[in-house]
C-alpha atoms as a printed R data frame, in Angstrom:
    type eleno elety resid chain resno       x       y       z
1   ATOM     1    CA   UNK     A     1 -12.865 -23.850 -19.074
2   ATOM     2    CA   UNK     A     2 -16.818 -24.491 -19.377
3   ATOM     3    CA   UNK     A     3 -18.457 -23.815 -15.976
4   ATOM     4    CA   UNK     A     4 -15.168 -21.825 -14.992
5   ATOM     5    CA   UNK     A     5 -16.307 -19.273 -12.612
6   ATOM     6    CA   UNK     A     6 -13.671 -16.329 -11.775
7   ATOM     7    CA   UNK     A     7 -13.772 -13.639  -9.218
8   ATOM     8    CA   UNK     A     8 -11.111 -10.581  -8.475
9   ATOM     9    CA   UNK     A     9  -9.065 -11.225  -4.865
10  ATOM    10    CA   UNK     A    10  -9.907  -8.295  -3.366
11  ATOM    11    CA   UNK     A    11  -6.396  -7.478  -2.005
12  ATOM    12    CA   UNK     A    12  -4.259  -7.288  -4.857
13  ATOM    13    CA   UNK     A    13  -7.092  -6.861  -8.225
14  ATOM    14    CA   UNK     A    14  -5.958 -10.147  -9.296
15  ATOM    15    CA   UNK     A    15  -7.791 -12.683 -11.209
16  ATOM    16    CA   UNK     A    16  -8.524 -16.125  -9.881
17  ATOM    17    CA   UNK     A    17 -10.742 -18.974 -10.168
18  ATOM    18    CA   UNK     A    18 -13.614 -20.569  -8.066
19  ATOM    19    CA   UNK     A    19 -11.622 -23.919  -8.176
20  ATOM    20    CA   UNK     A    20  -8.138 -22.559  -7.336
21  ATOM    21    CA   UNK     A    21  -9.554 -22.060  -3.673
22  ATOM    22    CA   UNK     A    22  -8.779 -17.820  -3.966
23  ATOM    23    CA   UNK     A    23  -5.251 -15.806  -5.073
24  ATOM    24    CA   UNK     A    24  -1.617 -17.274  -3.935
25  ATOM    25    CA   UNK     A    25  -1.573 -15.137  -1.098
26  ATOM    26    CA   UNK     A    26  -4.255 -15.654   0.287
27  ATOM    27    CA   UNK     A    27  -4.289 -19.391   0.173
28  ATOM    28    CA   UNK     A    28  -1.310 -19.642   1.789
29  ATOM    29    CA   UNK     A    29  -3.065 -17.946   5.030
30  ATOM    30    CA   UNK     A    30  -6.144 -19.634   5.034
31  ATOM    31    CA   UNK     A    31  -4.360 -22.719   6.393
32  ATOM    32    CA   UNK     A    32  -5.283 -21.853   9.930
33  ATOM    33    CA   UNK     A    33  -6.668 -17.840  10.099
34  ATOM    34    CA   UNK     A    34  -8.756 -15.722   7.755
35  ATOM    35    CA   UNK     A    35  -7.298 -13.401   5.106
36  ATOM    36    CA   UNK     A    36  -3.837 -11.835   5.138
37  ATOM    37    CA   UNK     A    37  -2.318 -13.535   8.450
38  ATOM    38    CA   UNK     A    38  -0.378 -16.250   9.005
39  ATOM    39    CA   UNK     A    39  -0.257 -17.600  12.615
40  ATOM    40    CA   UNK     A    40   3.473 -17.843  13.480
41  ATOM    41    CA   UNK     A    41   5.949 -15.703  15.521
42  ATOM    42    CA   UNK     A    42   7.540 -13.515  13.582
43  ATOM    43    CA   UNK     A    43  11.054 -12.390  14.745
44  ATOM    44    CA   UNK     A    44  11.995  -8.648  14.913
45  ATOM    45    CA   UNK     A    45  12.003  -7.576  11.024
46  ATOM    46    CA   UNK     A    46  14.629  -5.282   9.316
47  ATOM    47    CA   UNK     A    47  15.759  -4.992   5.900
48  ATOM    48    CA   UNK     A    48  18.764  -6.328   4.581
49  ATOM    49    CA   UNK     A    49  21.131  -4.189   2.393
50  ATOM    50    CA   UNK     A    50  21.199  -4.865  -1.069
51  ATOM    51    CA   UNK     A    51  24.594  -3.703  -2.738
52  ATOM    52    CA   UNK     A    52  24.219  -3.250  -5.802
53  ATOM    53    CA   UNK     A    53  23.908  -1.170  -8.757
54  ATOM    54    CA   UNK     A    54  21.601  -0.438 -11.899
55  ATOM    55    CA   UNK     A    55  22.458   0.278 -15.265
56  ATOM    56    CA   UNK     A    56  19.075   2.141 -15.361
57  ATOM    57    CA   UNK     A    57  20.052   4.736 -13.752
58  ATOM    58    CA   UNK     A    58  23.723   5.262 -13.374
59  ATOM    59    CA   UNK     A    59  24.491   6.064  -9.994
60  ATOM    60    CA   UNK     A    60  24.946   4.273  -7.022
61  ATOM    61    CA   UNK     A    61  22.522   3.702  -4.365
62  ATOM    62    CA   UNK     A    62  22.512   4.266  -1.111
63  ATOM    63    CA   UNK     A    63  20.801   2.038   1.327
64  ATOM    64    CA   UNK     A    64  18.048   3.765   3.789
65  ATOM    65    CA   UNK     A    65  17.561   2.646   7.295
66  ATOM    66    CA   UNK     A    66  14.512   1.394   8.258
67  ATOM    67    CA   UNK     A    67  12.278   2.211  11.403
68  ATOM    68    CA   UNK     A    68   9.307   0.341  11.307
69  ATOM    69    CA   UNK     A    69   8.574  -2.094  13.423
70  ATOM    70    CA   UNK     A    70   7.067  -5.697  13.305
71  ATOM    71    CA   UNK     A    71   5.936  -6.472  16.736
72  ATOM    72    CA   UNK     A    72   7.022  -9.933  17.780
73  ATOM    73    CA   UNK     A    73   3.114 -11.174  19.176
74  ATOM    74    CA   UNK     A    74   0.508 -13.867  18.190
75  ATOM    75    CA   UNK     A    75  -1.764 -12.379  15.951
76  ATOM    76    CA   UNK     A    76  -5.237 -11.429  17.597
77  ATOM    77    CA   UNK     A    77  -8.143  -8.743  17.534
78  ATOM    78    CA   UNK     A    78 -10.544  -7.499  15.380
79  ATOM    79    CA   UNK     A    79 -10.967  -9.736  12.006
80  ATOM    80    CA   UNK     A    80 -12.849  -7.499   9.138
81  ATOM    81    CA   UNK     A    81 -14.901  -8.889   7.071
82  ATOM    82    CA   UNK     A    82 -14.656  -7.735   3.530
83  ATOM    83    CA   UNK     A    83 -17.942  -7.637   1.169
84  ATOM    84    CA   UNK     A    84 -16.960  -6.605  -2.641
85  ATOM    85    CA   UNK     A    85 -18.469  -6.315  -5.996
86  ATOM    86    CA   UNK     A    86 -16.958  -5.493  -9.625
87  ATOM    87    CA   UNK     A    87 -18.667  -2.975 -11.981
88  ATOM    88    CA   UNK     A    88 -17.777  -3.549 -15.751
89  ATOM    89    CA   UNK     A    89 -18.070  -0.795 -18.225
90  ATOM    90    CA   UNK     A    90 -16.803  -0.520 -21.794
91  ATOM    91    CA   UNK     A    91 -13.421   0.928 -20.876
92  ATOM    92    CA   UNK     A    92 -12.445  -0.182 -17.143
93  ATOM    93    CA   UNK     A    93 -13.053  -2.687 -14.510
94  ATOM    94    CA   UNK     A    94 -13.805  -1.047 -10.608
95  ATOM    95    CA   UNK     A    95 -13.419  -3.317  -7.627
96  ATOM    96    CA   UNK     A    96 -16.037  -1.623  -5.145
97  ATOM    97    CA   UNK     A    97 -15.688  -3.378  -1.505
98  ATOM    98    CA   UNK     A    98 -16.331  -2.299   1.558
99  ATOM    99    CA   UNK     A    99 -14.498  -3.020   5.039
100 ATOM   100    CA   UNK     A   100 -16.713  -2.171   8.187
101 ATOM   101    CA   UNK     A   101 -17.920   1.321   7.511
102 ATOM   102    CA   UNK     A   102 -15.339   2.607   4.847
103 ATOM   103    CA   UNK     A   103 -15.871   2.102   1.257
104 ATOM   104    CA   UNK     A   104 -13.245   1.221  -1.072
105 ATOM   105    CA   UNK     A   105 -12.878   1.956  -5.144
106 ATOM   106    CA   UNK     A   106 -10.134   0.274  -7.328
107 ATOM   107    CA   UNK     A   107  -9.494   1.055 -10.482
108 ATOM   108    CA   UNK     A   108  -6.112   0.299 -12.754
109 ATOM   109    CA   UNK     A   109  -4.946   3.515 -14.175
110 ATOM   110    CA   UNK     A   110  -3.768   3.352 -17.924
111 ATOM   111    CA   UNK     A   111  -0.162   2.849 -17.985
112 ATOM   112    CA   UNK     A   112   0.384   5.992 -19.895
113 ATOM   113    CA   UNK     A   113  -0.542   7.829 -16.714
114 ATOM   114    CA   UNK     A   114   2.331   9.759 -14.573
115 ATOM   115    CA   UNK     A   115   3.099   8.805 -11.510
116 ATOM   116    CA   UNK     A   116   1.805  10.703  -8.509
117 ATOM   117    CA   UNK     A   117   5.309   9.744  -6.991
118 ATOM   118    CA   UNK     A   118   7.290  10.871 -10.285
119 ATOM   119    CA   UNK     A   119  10.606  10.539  -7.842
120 ATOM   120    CA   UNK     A   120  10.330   6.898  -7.953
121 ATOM   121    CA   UNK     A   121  13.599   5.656 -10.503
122 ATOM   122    CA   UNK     A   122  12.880   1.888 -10.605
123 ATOM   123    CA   UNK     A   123  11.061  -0.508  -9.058
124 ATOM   124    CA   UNK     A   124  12.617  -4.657  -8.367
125 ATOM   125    CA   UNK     A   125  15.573  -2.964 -10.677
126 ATOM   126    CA   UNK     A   126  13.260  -2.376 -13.729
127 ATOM   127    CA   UNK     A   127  11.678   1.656 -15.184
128 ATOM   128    CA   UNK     A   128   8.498   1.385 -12.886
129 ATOM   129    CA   UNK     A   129   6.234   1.584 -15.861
130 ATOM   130    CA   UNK     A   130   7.509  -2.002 -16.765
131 ATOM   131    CA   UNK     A   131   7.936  -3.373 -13.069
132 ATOM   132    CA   UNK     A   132   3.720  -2.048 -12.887
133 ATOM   133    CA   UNK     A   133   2.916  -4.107 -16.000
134 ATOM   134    CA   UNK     A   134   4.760  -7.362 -15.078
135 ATOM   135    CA   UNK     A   135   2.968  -7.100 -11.605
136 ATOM   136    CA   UNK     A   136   6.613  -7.101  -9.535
137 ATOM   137    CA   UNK     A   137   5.949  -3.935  -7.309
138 ATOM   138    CA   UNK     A   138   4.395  -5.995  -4.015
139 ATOM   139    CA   UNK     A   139   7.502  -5.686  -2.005
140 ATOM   140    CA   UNK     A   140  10.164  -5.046  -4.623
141 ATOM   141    CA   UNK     A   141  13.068  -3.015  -3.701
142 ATOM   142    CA   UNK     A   142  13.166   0.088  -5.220
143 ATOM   143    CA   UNK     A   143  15.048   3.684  -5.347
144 ATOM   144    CA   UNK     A   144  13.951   7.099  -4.833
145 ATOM   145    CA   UNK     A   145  16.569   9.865  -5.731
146 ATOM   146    CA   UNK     A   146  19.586   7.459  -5.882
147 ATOM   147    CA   UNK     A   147  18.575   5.721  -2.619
148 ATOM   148    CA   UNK     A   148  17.631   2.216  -2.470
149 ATOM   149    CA   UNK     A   149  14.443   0.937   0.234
150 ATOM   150    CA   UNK     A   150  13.997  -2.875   0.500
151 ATOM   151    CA   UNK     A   151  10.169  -3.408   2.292
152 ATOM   152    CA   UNK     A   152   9.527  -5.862   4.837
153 ATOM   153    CA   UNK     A   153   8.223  -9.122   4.033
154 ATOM   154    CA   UNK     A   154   4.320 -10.149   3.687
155 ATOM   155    CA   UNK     A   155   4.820 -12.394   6.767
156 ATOM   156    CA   UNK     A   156   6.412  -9.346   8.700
157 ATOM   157    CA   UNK     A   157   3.740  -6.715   7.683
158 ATOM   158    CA   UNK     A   158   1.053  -8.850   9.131
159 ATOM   159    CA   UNK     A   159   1.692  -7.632  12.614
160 ATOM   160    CA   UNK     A   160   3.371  -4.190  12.380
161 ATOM   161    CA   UNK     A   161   2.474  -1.284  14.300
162 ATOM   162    CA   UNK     A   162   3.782   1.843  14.468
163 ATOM   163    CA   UNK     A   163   3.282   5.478  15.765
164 ATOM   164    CA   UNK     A   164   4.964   8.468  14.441
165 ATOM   165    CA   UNK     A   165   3.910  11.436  12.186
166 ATOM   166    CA   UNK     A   166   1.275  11.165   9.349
167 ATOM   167    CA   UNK     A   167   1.352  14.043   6.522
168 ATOM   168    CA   UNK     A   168  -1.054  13.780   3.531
169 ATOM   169    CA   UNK     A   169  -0.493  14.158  -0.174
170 ATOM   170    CA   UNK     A   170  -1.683  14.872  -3.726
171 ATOM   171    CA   UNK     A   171  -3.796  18.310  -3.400
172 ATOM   172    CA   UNK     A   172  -2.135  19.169  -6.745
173 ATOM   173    CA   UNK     A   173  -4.142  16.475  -8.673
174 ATOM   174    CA   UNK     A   174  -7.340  18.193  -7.650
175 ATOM   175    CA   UNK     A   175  -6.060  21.344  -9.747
176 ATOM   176    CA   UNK     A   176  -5.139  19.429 -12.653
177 ATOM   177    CA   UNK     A   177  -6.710  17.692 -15.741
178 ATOM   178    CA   UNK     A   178  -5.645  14.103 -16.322
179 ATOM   179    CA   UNK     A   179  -5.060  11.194 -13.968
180 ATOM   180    CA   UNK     A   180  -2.420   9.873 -12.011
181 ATOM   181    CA   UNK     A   181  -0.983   6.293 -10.987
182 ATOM   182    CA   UNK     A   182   0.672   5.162  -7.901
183 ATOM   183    CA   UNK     A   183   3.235   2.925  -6.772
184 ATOM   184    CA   UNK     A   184   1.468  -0.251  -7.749
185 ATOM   185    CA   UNK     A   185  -0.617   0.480 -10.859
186 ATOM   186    CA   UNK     A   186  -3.849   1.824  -9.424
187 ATOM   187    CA   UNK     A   187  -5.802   5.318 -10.156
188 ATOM   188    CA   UNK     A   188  -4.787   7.787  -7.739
189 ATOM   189    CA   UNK     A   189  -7.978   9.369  -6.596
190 ATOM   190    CA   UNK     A   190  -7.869  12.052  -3.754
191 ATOM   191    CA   UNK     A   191 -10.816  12.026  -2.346
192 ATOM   192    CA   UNK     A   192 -10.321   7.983  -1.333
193 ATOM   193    CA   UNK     A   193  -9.291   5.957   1.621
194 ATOM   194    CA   UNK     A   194  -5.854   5.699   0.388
195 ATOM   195    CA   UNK     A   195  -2.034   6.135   1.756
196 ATOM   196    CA   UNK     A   196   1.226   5.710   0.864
197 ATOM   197    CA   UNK     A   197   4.279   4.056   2.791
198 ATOM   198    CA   UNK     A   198   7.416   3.154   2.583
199 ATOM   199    CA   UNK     A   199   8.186  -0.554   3.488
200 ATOM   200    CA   UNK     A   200   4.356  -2.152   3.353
201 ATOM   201    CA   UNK     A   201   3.514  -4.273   0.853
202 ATOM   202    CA   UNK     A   202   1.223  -2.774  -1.640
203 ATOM   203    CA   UNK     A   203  -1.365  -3.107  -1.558
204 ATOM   204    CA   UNK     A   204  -2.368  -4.002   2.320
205 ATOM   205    CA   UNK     A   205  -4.670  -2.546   4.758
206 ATOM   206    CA   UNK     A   206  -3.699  -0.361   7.687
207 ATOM   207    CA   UNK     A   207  -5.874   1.495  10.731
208 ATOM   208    CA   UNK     A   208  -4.940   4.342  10.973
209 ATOM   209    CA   UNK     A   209  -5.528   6.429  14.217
210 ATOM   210    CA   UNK     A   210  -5.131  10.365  14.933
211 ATOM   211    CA   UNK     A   211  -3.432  10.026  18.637
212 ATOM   212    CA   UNK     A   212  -4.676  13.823  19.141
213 ATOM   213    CA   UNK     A   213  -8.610  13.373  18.454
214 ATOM   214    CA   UNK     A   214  -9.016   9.915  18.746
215 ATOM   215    CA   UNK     A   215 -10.474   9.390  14.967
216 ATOM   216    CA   UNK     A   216  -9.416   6.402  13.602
217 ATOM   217    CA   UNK     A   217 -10.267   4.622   9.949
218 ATOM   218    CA   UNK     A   218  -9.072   1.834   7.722
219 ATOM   219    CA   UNK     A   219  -6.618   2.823   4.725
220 ATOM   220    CA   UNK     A   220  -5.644   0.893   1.355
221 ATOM   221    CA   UNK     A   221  -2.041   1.833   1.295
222 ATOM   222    CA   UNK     A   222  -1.361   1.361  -2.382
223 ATOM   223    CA   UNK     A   223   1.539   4.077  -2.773
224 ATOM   224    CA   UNK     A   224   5.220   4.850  -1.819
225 ATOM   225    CA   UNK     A   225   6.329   7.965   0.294
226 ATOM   226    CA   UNK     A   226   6.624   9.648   2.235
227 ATOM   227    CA   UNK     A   227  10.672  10.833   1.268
228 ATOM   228    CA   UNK     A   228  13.277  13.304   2.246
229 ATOM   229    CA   UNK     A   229  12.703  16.756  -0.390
230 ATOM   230    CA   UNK     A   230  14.855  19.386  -1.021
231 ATOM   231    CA   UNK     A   231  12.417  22.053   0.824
232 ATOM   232    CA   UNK     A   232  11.895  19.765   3.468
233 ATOM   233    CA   UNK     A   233  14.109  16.789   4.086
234 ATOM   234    CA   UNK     A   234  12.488  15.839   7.485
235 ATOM   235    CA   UNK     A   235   9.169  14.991   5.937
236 ATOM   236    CA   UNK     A   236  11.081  11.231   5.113
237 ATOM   237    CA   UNK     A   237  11.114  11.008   8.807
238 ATOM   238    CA   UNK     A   238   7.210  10.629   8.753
239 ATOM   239    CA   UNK     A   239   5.643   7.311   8.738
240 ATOM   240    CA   UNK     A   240   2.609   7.342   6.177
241 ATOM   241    CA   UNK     A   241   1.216   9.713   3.497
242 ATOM   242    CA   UNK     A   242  -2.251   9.888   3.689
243 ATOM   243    CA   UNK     A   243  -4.899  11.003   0.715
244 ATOM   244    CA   UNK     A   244  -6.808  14.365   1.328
245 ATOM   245    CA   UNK     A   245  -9.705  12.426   1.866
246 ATOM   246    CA   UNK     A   246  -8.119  10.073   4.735
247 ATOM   247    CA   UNK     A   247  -6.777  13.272   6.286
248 ATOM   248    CA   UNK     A   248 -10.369  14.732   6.073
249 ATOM   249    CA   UNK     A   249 -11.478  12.074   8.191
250 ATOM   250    CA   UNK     A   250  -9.152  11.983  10.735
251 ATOM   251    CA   UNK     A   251  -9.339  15.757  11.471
252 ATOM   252    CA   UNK     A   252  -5.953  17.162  10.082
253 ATOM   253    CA   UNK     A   253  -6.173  18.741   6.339
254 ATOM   254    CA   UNK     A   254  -5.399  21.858   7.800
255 ATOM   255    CA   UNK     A   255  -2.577  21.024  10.504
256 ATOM   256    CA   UNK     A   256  -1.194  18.874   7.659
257 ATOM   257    CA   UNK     A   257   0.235  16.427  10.268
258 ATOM   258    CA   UNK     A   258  -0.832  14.816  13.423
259 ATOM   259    CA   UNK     A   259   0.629  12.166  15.258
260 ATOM   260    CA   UNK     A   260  -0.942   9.003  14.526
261 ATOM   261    CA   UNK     A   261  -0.569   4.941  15.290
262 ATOM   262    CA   UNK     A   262  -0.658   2.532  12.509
263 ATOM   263    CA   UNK     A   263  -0.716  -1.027  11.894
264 ATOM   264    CA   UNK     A   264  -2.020  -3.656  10.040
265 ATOM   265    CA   UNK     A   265  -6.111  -5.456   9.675
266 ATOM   266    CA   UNK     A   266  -7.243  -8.763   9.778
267 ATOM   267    CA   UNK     A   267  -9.229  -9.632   6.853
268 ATOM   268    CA   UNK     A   268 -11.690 -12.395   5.972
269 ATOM   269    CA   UNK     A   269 -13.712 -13.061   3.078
270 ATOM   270    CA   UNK     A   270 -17.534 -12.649   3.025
């Protein structure tokens, strides 16, 4: 439409217009606090078993237990404001925005990419390639290695915490040519302020703070993981996969895990 003005939300890279008042999501919060929250009591989350089975992969699931926790408060604290811009070249679109001090790049990754989490089967019961285009990955349920993971809700995630062991991932794209996607569609870079977990919705913004040093910084958590592997099946008892560059900042590359507390931001428009 003539006059039409369009911006990106900044949240989840999706178009929307001047007159629309801002994305879905985010409307929906605005109603009576900034960005991202919703001011009710929200009871005790856990998620519900899904029994089922898919013909794209034929096996049947098994349903894992969740531990996170969303705290039963009033939301309060800290609200961040978040200032972005979009650069436009001939071949991609980059959200840059920035939250307090920390900088923030987004860039979709061509869907021909592989996954950084290649153990990923499907994704809201579709290959994850076609879950990524269609834009269902949020907080789809989805199945790692024949087990299925249902993530909390967007009202629950607005006031979870949790403390627990942090590990960080993807050194091996740093030795490699080529690029890599994650869980919802974006460029894995290792060097950002990135992080993957299990039940958040993707993509939403976490602090993140190293309980031995005291560092603590804001995260995009855009990715799945961590999960059980054969060579070490207690890493899926860790609560968040942090980039190389998030574990640069909070002190542990070479420890490779710390014990950490996370939970979710307050955001507001600039």
């Amino acid at each position: 439409m003539e006059g039409q003005r369009y911006t990106r939300c900044p949240s989840c890279f999706q178009p929307v217009s001047s007159s629309e008042g801002g994305c879905e999501h985010l409307r929906t919060s605005r109603l009576a606090l900034p960005l991202l929250l919703l001011p009710i009591l929200l009871a005790l989350a856990s998620c519900s078993v899904i029994e089922t089975s898919f013909s794209a992969i034929k096996t049947t699931f098994s349903a894992v237990k969740t531990s996170y926790r969303a705290v039963k408060k009033t939301v309060k604290g800290t609200i961040w404001v978040v200032r972005g811009t979009y650069h436009f070249t001939k071949e991609t679109t980059k959200l840059v925005y920035h939250i307090g001090k920390f900088t923030f790049e987004v860039v979709r990754a061509p869907l021909d990419y592989p996954l950084i989490r290649n153990d990923i089967q499907t994704i809201d019961g579709l290959p994850v390639k076609e879950a990524i285009r269609l834009g269902r990955v949020k907080n789809a349920p989805y199945t790692v290695n024949g087990h299925h993971y249902v993530p909390m809700t967007l009202a629950s995630a607005q006031t979870y915490e949790e403390t627990g062991l942090a590990s960080w991932y993807g050194e091996e794209t740093r030795r490699q040519s080529g690029g890599y996607m994650t869980a919802n569609g974006e460029l894995f870079n290792p060097s950002a302020l990135t992080a993957a977990h299990k039940y958040l919705p993707l993509p939403i913004h976490v602090q993140v703070t190293n309980l031995e040093n005291g560092k603590s910084i804001i995260v995009r958590v855009n990715d799945r993981g961590p999960f059980p592997s054969q060579h070490n099946p207690d890493s899926g008892k860790r609560i968040i996969d942090l980039s190389r560059g998030a574990a640069e900042q909070l002190g542990f590359v070479e420890q490779g895990v710390a014990k950490v507390h996370v939970e979710t931001i307050q955001l507001e428009e600039a």
